[in-house]
N, C-alpha and C positions, 0 to 999 in steps of 0.2 A: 522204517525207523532207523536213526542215526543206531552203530554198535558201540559197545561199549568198550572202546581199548584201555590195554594195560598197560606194565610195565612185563609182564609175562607174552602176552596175544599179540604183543605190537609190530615185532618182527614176522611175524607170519602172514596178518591180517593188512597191514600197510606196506613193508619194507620188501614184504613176496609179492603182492599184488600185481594182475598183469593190467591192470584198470589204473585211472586216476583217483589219491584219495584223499578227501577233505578231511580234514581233522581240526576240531575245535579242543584247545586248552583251555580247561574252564575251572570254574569253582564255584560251590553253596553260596557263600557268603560275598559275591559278585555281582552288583547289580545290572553294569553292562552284560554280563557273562546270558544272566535269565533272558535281556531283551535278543540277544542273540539265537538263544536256545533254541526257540519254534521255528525259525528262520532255518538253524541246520538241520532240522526234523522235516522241513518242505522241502530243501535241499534233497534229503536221502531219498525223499518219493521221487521225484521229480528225475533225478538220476536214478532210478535202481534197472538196475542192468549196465549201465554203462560207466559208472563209478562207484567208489567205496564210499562214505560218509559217516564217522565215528567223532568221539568226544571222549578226550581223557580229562577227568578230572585229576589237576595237577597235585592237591595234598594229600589223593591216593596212591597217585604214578609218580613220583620225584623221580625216581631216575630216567624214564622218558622225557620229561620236562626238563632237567639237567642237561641231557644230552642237546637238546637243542635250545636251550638257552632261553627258555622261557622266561622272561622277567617283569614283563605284563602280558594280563588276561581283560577280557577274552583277544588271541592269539593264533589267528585260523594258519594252517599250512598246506600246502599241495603240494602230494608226493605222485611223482610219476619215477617207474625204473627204480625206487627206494633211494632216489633221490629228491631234495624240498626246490621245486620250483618254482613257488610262488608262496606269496606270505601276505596275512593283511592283519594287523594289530584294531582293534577298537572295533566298535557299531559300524558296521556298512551294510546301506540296503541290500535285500534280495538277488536285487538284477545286478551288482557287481560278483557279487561270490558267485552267480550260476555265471558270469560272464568269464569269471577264473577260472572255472572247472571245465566250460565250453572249449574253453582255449586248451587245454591238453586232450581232448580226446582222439 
């Protein structure tokens, strides 16, 4: 199961990580954000051991979301080294985002 980052967990759980970590910007009231959802939830199985997979929802985490400039959702990120190497805005199938996260491991 995707974690749940914050604005508090995000530094530890992403930005420490010795792994690569997806992260979806999302939001309730999102409807690309829902069709997304399950997607990073197969995501997190699919990788567990070998990457992170979290989801901040951005009208609870603003300053995470601030900080990197969220201005449309859903907003996925890969962080490797607690730096963003890879970024995909909107719906993209499955086999693109496992194909992002393959590429840093």
């Amino acid at each position: 199961m995707a974690l749940e980052l914050t604005d508090s967990n995000f530094e530890e759980l992403v930005l420490k990580s010795n792994k690569p970590v997806l992260v979806d910007f999302w939001a309730e009231w999102c409807g690309p954000c829902r069709m997304v959802g399950p997607v990073v939830e197969e995501l997190a199985k699919d990788f567990e051991g070998k990457a992170v997979v979290g989801k901040v929802n951005v009208d609870e985490n603003s300053d995470v979301s601030a900080k990197y400039g969220i201005r449309n959702i859903p907003t996925l990120l890969i962080f490797k080294n607690g730096e963003v190497v890879d970024k995909q805005v909107g719906v993209v199938p499955k086999a693109t985002l496992s194909g992002k996260i393959s590429a840093h491991l």
